[in-house]
N, C-alpha and C positions, 0 to 999 in steps of 0.2 A: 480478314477472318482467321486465316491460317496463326499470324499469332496472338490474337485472343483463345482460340482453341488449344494453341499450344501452353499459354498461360492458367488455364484451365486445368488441363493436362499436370499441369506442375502443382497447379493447386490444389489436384486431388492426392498427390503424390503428402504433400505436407498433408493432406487430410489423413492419410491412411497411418501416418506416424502419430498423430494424435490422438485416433480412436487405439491404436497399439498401447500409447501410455495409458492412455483414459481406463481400456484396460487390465494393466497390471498394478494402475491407482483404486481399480476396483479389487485387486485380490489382497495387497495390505491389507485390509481390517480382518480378510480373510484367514490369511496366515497367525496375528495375530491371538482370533478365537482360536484356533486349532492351538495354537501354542498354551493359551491358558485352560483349554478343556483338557488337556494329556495331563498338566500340572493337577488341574482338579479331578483326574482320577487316581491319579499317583499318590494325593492329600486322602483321599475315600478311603481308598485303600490302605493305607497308615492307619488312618484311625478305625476300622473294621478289624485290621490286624491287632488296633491296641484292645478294643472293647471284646476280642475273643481272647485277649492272653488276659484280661482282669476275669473274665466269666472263667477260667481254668484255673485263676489262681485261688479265686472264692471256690472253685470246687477242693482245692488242692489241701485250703487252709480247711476246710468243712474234714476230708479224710483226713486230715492230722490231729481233730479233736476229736474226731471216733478213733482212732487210734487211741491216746491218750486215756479216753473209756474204756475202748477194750482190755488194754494194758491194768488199767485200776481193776476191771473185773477179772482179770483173771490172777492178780494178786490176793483178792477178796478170796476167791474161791478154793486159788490154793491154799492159804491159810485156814479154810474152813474143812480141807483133807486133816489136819490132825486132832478136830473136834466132833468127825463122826462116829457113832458106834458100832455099824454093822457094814460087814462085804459089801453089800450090797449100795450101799449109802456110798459108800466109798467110789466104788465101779460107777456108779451112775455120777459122783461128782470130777469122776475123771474124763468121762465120756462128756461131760460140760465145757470143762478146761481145754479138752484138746477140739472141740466145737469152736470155743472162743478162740485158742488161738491159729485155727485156720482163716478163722473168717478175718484174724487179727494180720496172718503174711497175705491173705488179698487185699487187703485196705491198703498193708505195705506195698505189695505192686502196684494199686493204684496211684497211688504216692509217687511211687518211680516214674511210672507212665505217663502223669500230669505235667514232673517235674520236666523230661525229655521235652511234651509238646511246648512246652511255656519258654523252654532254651531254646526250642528251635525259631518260634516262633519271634522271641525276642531278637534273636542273629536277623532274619529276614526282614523286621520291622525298621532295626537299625541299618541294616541295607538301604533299604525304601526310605529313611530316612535321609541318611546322606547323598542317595541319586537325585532326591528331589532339590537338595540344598545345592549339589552342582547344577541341577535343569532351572534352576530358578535363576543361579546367578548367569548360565549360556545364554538365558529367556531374555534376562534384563542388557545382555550386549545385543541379541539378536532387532529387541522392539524400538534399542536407540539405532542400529542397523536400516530398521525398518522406515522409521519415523524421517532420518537424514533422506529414504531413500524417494518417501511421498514428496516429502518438500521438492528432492531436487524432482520428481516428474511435475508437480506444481509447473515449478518454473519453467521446464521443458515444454508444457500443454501450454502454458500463456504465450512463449515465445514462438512457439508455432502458429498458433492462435494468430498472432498479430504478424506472421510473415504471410499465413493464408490470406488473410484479410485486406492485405496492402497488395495481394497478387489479385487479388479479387476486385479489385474499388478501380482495378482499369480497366476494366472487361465494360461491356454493355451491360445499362440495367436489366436490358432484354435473357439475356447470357448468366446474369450473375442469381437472377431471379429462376430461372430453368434451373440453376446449378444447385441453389439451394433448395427447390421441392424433390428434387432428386433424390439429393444426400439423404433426406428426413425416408423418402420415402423406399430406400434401397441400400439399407442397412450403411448408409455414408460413404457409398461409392456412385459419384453422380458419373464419373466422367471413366473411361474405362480404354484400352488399346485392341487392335485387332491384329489378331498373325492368323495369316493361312487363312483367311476368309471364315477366320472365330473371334466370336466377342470374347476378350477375356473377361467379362463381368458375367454371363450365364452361360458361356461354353456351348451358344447358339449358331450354327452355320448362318453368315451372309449372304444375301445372292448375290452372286458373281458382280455382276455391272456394280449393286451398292458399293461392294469392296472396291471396286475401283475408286470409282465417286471417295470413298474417305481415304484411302491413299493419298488421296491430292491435298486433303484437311482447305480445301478453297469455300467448304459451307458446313452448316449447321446439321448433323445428320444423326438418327438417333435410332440406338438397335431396335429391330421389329420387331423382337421377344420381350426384354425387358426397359425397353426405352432408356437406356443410359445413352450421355452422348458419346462417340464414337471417334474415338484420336487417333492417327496411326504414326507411332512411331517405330524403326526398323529395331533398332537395340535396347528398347526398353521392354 
């Protein structure tokens, strides 16, 4: 009994390195999305940046053709100072002209002002532009990184797989059958060691005489909290 239990013991050891990979074969796909979700905010973000600097350029083109009118009108109008005939005519179409052209150096500030967001905004886009062209091509060595790295726990999980399994085929059906409703039922830990009169599978004190009893590993003997079987070995 003592080494079928100890075979056991070994077998869960190869099990625990297989749910180990089984688990980091589950966070590839993981890393992956997170990889292509950062890209596809870095791509939003581009193109938000570009659909706000084309809505400031169509503002920017719109204040240069009210410019352009204002400037006509108040050409019109100064012209029309040497065809008035009275003070008065005069003064009120001077008090136009200098109307026109204040409203004429706001439209120019506006002008400025577009012209600044639209450079700014264009340096930052071209930024966002290029970080994304280096995150694409880091993405593209990280997902062949990634893809080499499934394969090899692939092959890592089968080759465990079949040393479990050939440790397993010489134990009792009795043994191998316990081992496996175990595993299913205790998160893949069927078989488990004891120090100090603790299970190390739920961290359950043994009473005394059992710890003796599985110190010898001479039978079958299974914790009374969470019914794993009970191996004792001193340095593991």
């Amino acid at each position: 009994m003592e080494q079928e239990l100890g075979t056991l013991f070994e077998a869960q050891k190869i099990e625990s390195m297989i749910m180990e990979n089984e688990q980091k074969l589950l966070q590839a796909p993981i890393k992956l999305k997170t990889m292509e979700e950062e890209m596809s905010m870095v791509r939003q973000k581009i193109e938000k940046e570009k659909e706000i600097i084309e809505e400031l350029d169509k503002e920017r083109r719109k204040k240069e053709k009210e410019l352009e009118t204002d400037k006509e009108k108040i050409k019109k109008l100064e012209v029309k100072l040497y065809d008035v005939k009275t003070n008065k005519e005069y003064q009120a179409l001077l008090k136009e002209i200098e109307a026109a052209k204040e409203t004429n150096d706001r439209t120019e500030e506006d002008v400025l002002v577009l012209m600044d967001k639209i450079e700014d905004l264009r340096k930052d886009n071209e930024a966002s532009t290029e970080q994304l062209k280096k995150r694409e091509k880091e993405s593209e060595v990280e997902k062949i990184e990634i893809e080499k790295e499934i394969q090899s726990m692939d092959e890592i999980i089968t080759r465990l797989t079949t040393e479990r399994d050939n440790l397993l085929s010489v134990v009792s059906d009795n043994l191998r059958n316990i081992y496996g409703i175990l595993r299913e039922r205790r998160g893949g830990v069927a078989v488990t060691n004891v120090k100090n009169g603790v299970c190390m599978g739920c961290h359950m004190n043994i009473p005394p005489q059992l710890f003796i009893e599985v110190t010898k590993n001479k039978k079958l003997i299974q914790c009374p909290s969470c019914n794993r079987i009970l191996f004792f070995r001193e340095n593991d």
